[in-house]
Structure formats: structure tokens, C-alpha cells
C-alpha positions in Angstrom: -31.6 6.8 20.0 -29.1 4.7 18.1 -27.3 2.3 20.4 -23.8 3.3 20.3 -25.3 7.7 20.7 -27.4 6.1 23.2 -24.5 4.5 24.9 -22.2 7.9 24.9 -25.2 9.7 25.7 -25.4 7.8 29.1 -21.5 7.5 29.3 -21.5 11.2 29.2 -24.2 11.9 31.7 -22.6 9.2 33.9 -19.3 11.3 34.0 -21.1 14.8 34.0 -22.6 13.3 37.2 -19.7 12.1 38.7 -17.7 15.7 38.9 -21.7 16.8 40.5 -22.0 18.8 37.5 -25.8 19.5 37.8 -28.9 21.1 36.0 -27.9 18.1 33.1 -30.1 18.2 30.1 -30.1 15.9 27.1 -31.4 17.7 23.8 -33.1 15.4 21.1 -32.9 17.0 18.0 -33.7 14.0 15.7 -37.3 15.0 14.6 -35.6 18.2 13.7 -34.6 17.3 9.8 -31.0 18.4 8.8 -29.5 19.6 12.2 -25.8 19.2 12.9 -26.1 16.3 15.2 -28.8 14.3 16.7 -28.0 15.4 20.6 -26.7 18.3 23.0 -26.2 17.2 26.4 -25.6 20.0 28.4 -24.5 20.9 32.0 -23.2 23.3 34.4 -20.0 23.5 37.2 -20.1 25.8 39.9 -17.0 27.6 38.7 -14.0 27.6 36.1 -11.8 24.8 37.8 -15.3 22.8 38.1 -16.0 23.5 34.0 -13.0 22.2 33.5 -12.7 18.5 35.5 -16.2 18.1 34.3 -14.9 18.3 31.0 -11.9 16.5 31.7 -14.0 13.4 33.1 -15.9 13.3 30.1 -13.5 13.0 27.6 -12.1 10.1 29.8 -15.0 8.1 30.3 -16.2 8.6 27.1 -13.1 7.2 25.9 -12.7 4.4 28.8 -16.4 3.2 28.3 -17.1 3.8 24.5 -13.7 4.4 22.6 -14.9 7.8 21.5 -12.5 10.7 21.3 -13.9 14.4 20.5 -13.3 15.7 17.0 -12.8 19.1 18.8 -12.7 20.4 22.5 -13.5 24.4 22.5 -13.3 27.1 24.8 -10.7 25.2 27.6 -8.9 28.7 27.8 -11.5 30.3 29.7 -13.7 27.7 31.3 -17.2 29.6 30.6 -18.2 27.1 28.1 -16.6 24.3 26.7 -18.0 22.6 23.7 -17.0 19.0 23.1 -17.4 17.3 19.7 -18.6 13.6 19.5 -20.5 14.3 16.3 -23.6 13.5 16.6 -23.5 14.5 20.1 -22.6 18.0 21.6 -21.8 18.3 24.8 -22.0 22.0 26.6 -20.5 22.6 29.8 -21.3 26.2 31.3 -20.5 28.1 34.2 -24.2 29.1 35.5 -24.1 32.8 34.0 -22.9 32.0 30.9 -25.4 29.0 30.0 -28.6 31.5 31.6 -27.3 34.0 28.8 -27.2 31.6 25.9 -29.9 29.1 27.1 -29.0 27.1 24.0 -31.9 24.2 25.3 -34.5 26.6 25.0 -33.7 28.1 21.3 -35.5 24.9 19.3 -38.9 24.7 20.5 -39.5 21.1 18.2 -36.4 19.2 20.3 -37.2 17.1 22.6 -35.7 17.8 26.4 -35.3 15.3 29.3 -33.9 17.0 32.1 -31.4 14.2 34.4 -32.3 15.1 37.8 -29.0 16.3 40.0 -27.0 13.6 42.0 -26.7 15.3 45.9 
């Protein structure tokens, strides 16, 4: 991991963490040649209003700690998923339903997937 993903990487999981989003995940993709970005960090709240200070937090932190600011923020409308663009990081936050039906971290079998144990 390059220093300054590695550094938003932690940033991010640091502020998923502090809302007690749980279930994080970080997805390496960089054996994977040609892939949009290098990481997907994703998470889950408990419900919309959780989805969305989860993401809220992490667009602050990541800009308090790292100066990073999203290239794009999807899917604040509905709070099922929002997508956050850093790049070469993705962040996913899910309600639980919605990420069991996508199950994005399961759908490249040659990424690498550390799994952040939950904060109680």
C-alpha cells in the first residue's frame, strides 16, 4: 500500500469505526492488473440515518487528517448504499440488506480481504 492510500485507508477505517459502523472490510485489488482503483473499504450502519453519519464522518476525517475530498459521493438520497470516491480508494457504506444482496467483497476471488474486527 502506497503511503498516502495507506494513510486514507486507515483515516477511513478510523472514522467508519467511530460512527460503530461494523462488519469493515478493506479490499486489495492491486494484484488485480487494470482495476479502477487499488482499494474498496466497505462497511455497514444499522439503518439509513446510520448510512448516512458514517458517511458524513468519513468525508470529514478524511479531509481533517489527509486533505482528501471525494471526486463524487453517490446514493445520499436513499441511504442504502453510498459510494464515495477517493480514487484509488472506494469506499461502500451499506445498510445490512442491501450489501448481503450485492456482496461486492466476494465478486473478485484474486483481491486480497482483511476484515477490521468491529469496535463494541
Amino acid at each position: 500500500m502506497q503511503k498516502k492510500e495507506n494513510k486514507l485507508v486507515k483515516t477511513i477505517v478510523e472514522a467508519i469505526q467511530d460512527k460503530k459502523g461494523q462488519s469493515v472490510v478493506v479490499v486489495d485489488f492491486k494484484k488485480i492488473t487494470d482495476f479502477i482503483c487499488s482499494y474498496f473499504v466497505i462497511c455497514q450502519g444499522n439503518s439509513r440515518p446510520q448510512v448516512e453519519a458514517i458517511a458524513r464522518n468519513i468525508g470529514e476525517y478524511a479531509y481533517d487528517k489527509t486533505g482528501e475530498k471525494p471526486f463524487a459521493v453517490s446514493g445520499e438520497n436513499n441511504a442504502l448504499w453510498i459510494a464515495i470516491d477517493y480514487g484509488d480508494v472506494m469506499v461502500h457504506v451499506f445498510e445490512p440488506e442491501t450489501r448481503k444482496f450485492y456482496d461486492l467483497e466476494h465478486l473478485w476471488e484474486d483481491a486480497t480481504i482483511t476484515t477490521i474486527p468491529d469496535i463494541q
